[in-house]
The first five atom37 places (N, CA, C, CB, O) and aatype in JSON, in Angstrom:
{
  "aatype": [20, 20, 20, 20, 20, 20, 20, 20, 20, 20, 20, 20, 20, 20, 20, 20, 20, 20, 20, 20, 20, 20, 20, 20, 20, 20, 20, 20, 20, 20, 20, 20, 20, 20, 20, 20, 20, 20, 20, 20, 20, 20, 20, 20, 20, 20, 20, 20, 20, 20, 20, 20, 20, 20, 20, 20, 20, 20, 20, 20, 20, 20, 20, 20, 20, 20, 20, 20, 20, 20, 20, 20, 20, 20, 20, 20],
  "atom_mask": [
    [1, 1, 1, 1, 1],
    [1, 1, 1, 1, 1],
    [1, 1, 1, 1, 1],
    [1, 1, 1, 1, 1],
    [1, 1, 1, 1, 1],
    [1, 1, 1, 1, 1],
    [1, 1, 1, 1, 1],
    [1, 1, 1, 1, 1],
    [1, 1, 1, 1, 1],
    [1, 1, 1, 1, 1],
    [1, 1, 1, 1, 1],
    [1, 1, 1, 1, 1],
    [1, 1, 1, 1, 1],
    [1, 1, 1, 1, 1],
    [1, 1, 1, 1, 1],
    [1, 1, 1, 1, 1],
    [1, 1, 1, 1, 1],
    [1, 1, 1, 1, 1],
    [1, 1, 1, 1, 1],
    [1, 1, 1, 1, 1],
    [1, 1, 1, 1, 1],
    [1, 1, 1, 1, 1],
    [1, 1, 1, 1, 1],
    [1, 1, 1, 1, 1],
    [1, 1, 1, 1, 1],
    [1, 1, 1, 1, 1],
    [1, 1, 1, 1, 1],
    [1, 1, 1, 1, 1],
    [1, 1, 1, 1, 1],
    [1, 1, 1, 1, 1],
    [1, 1, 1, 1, 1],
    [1, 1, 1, 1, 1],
    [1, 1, 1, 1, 1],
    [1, 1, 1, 1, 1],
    [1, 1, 1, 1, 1],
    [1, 1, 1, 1, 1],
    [1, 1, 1, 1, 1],
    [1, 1, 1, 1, 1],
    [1, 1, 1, 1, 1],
    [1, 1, 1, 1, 1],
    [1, 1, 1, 1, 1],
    [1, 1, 1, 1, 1],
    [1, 1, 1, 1, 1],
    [1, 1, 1, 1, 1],
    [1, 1, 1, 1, 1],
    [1, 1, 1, 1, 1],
    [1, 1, 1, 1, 1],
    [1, 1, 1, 1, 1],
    [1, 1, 1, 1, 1],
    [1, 1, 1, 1, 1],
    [1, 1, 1, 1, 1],
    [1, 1, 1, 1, 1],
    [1, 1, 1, 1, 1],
    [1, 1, 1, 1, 1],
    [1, 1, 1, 1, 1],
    [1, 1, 1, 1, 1],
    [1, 1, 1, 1, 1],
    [1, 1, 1, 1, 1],
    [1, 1, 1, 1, 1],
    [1, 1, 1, 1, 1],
    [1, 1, 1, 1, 1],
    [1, 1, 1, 1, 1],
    [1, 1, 1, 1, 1],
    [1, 1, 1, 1, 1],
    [1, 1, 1, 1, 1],
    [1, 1, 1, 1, 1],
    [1, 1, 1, 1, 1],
    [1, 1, 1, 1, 1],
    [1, 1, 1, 1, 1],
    [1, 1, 1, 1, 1],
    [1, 1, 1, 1, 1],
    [1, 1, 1, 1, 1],
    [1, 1, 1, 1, 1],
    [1, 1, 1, 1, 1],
    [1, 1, 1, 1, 1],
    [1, 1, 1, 1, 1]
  ],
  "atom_positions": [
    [[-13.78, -15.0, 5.92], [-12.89, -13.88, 6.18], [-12.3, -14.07, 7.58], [-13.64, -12.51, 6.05], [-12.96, -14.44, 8.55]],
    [[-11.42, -13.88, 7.59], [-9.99, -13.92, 8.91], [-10.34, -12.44, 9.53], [-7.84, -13.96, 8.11], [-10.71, -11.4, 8.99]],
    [[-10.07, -12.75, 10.84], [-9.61, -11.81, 11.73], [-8.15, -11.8, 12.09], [-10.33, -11.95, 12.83], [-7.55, -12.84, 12.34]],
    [[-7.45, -10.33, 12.13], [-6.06, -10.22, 12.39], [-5.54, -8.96, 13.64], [-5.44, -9.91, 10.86], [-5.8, -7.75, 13.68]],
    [[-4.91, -9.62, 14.35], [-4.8, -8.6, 15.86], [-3.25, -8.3, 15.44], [-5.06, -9.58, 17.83], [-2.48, -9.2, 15.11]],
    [[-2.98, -7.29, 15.49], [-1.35, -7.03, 15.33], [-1.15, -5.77, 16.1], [-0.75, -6.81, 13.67], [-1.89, -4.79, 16.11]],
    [[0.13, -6.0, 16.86], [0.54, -4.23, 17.41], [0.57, -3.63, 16.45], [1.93, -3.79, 18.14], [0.47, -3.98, 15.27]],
    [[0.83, -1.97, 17.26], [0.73, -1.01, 16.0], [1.81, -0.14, 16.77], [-0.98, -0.19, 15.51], [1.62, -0.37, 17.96]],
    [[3.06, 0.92, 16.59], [3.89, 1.56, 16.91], [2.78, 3.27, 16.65], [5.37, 1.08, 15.98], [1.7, 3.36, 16.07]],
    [[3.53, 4.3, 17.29], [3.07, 5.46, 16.76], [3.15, 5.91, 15.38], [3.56, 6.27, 17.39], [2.54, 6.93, 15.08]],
    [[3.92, 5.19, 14.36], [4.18, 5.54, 13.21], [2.92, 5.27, 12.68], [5.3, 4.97, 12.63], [2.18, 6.13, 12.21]],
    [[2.61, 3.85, 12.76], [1.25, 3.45, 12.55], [0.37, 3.85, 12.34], [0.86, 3.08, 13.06], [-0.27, 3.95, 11.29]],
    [[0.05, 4.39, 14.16], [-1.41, 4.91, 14.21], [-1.48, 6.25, 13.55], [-1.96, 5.04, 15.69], [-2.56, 6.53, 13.04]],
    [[-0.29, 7.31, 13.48], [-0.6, 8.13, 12.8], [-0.88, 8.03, 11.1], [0.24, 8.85, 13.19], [-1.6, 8.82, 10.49]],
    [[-0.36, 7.23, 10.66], [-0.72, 6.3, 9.26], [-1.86, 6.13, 9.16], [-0.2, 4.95, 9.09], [-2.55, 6.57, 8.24]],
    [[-2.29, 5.41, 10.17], [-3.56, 4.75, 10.39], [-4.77, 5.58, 10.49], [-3.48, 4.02, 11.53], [-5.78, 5.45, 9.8]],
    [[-4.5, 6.76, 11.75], [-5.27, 7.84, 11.3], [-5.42, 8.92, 10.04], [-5.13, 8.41, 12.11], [-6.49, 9.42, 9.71]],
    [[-4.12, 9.19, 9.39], [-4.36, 9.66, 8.33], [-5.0, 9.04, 6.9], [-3.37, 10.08, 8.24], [-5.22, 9.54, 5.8]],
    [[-5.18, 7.75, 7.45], [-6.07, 6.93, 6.14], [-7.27, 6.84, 6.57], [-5.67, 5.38, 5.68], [-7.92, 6.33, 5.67]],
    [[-7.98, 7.08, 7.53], [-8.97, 6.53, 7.96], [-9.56, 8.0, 8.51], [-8.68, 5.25, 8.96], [-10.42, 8.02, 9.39]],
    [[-8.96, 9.41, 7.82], [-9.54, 10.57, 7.94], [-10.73, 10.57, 7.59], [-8.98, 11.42, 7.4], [-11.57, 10.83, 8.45]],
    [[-11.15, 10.3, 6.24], [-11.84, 10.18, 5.14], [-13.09, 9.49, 5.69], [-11.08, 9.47, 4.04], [-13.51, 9.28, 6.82]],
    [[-13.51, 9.24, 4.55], [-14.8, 7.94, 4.31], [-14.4, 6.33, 5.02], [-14.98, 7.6, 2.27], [-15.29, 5.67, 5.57]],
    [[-12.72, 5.75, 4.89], [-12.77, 4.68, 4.83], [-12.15, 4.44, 6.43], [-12.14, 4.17, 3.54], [-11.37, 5.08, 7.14]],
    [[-13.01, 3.02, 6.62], [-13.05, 2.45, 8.3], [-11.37, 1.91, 8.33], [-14.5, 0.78, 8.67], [-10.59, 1.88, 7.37]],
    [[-11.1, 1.48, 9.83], [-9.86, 1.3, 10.0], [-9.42, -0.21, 9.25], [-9.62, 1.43, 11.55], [-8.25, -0.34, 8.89]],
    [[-10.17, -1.07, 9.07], [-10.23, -2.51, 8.2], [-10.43, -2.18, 6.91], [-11.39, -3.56, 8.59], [-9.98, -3.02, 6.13]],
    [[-11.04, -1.11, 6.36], [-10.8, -0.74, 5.03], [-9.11, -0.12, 4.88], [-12.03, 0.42, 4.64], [-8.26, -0.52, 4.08]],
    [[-9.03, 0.51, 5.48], [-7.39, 0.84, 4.82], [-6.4, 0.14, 5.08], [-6.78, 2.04, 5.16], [-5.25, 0.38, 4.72]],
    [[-6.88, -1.09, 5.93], [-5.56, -1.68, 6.38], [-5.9, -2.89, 5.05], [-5.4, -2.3, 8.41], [-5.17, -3.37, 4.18]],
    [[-7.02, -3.05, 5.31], [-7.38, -4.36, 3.65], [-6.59, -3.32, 2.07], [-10.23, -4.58, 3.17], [-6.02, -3.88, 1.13]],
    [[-6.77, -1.94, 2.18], [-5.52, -1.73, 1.11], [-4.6, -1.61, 1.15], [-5.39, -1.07, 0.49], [-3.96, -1.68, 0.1]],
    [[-3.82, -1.3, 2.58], [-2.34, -1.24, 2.44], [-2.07, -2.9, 2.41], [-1.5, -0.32, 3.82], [-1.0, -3.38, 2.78]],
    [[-2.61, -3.28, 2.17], [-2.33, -4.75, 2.43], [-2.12, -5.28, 1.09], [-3.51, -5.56, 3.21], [-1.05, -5.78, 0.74]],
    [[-3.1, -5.18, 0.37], [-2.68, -5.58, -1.18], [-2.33, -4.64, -2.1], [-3.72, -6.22, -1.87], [-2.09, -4.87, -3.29]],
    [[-2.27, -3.11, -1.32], [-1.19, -2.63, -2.37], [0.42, -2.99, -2.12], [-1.29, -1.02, -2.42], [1.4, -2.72, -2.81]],
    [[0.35, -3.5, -1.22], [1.78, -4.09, -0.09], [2.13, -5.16, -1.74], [1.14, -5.45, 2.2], [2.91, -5.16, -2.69]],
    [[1.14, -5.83, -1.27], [1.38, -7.78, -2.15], [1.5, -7.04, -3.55], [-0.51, -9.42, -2.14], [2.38, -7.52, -4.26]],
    [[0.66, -5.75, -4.2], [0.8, -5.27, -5.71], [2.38, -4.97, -5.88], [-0.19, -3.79, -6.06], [3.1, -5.27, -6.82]],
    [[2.73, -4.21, -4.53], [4.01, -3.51, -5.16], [4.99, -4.98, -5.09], [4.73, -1.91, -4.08], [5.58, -5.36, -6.11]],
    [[5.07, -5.6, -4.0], [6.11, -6.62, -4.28], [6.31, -7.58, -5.85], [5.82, -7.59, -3.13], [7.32, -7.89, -6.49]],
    [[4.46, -7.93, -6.13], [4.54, -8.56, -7.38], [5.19, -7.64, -8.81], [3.04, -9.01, -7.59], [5.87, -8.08, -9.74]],
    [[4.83, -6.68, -8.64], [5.52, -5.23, -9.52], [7.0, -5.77, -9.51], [5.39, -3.36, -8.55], [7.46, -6.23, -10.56]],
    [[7.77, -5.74, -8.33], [9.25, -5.46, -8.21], [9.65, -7.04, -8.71], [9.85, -4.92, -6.45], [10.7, -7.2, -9.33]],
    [[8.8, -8.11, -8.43], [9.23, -9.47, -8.77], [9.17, -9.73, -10.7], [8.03, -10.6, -7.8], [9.91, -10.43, -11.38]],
    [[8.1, -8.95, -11.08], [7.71, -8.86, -12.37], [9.29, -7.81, -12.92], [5.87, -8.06, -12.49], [10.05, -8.35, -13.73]],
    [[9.58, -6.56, -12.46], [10.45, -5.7, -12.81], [11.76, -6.68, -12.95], [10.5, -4.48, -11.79], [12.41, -6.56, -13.99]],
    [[12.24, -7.7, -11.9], [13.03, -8.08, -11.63], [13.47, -9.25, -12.74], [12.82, -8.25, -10.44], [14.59, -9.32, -13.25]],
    [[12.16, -10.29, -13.04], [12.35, -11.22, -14.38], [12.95, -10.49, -15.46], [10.98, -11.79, -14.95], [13.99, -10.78, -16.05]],
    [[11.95, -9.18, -15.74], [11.98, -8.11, -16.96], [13.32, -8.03, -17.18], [11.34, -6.6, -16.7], [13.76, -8.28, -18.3]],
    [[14.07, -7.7, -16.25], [15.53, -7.24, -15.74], [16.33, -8.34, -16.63], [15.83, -7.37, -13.81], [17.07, -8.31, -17.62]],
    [[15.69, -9.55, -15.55], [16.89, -10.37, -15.91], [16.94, -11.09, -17.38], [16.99, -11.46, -14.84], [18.03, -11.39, -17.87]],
    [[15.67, -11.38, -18.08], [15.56, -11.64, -19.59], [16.14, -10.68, -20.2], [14.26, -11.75, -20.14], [16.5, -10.96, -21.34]],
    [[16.46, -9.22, -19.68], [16.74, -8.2, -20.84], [18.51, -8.13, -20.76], [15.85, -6.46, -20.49], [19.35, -7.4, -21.3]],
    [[18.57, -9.15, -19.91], [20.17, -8.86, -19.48], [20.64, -10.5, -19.9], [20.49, -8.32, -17.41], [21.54, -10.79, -19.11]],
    [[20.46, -11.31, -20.55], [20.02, -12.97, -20.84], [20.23, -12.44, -22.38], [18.08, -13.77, -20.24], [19.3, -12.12, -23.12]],
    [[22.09, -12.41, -22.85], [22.42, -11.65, -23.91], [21.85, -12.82, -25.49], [24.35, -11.26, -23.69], [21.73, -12.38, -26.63]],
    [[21.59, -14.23, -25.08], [21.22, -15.25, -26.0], [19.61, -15.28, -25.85], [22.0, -16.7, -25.65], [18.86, -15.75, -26.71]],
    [[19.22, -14.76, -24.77], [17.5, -15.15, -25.21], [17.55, -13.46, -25.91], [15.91, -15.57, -23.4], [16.75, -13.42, -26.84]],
    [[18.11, -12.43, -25.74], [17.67, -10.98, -26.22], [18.17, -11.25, -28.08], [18.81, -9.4, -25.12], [17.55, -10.67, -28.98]],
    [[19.29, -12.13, -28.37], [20.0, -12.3, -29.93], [18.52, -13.19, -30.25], [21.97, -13.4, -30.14], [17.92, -12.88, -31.28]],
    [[17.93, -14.3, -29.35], [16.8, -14.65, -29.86], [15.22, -13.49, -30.56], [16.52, -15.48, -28.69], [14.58, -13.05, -31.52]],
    [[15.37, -13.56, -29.41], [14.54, -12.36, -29.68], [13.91, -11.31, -31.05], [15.2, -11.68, -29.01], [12.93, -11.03, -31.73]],
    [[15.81, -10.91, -30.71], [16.15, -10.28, -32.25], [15.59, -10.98, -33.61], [17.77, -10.32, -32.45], [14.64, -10.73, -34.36]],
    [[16.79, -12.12, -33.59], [16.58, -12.92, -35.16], [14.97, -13.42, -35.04], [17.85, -14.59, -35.44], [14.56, -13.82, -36.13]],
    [[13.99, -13.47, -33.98], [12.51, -13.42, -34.12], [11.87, -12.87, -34.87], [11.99, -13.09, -33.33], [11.03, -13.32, -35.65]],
    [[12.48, -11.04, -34.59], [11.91, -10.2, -35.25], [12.26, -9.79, -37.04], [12.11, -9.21, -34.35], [11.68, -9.33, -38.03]],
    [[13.39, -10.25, -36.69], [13.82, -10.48, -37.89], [13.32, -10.73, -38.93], [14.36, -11.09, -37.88], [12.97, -9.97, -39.84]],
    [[13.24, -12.06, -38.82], [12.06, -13.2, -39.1], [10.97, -12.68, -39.71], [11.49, -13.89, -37.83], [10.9, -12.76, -40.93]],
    [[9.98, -12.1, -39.0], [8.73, -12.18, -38.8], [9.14, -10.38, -39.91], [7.97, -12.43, -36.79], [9.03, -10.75, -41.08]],
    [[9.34, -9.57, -39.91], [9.91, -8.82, -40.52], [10.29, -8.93, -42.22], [10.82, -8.78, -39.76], [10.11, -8.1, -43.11]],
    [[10.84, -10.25, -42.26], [11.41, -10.67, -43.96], [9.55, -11.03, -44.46], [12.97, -12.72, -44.08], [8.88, -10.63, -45.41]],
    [[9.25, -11.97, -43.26], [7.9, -12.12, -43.82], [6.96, -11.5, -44.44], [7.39, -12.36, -43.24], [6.28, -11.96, -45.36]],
    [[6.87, -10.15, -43.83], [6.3, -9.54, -43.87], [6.09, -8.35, -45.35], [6.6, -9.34, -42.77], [5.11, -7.77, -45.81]],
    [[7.38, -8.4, -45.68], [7.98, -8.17, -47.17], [7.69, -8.5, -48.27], [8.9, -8.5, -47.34], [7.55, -7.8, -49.27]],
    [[7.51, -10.39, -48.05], [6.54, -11.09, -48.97], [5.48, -10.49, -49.65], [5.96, -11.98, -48.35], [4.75, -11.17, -50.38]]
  ]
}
């Protein structure tokens, strides 16, 4: 495990104190804003593929005639 020294502005510390009201130490809330940080970016990178396959008018006609497909089969 790493050690990390970083300034902190007043926005911060009042952040900082309002997370660290509670039960959890000042390295506990900064270890979650930290990977809820990395969750939300992977979220917006995941939202963003989502985006762009659903807007990808030949992979979405794929898609379709997939279901299609799998659909007639199913009839059998």
């Amino acid at each position: 495990m790493s050690t990390i020294t970083f300034r902190t502005d007043d926005a911060v510390d009042a952040a900082l104190a309002a997370l660290t009201s509670s039960d959890r130490d000042r390295s506990q809330a900064i270890r979650e804003a930290i990977l809820l940080a990395w969750r939300t970016r992977q979220d917006e990178a995941l939202k963003a593929e989502a985006a762009a396959l659903a807007a990808d008018e030949g992979d979405v006609a794929e898609a379709r005639q997939v279901l299609t497909d799998m659909e007639a089969l199913r009839a059998w």
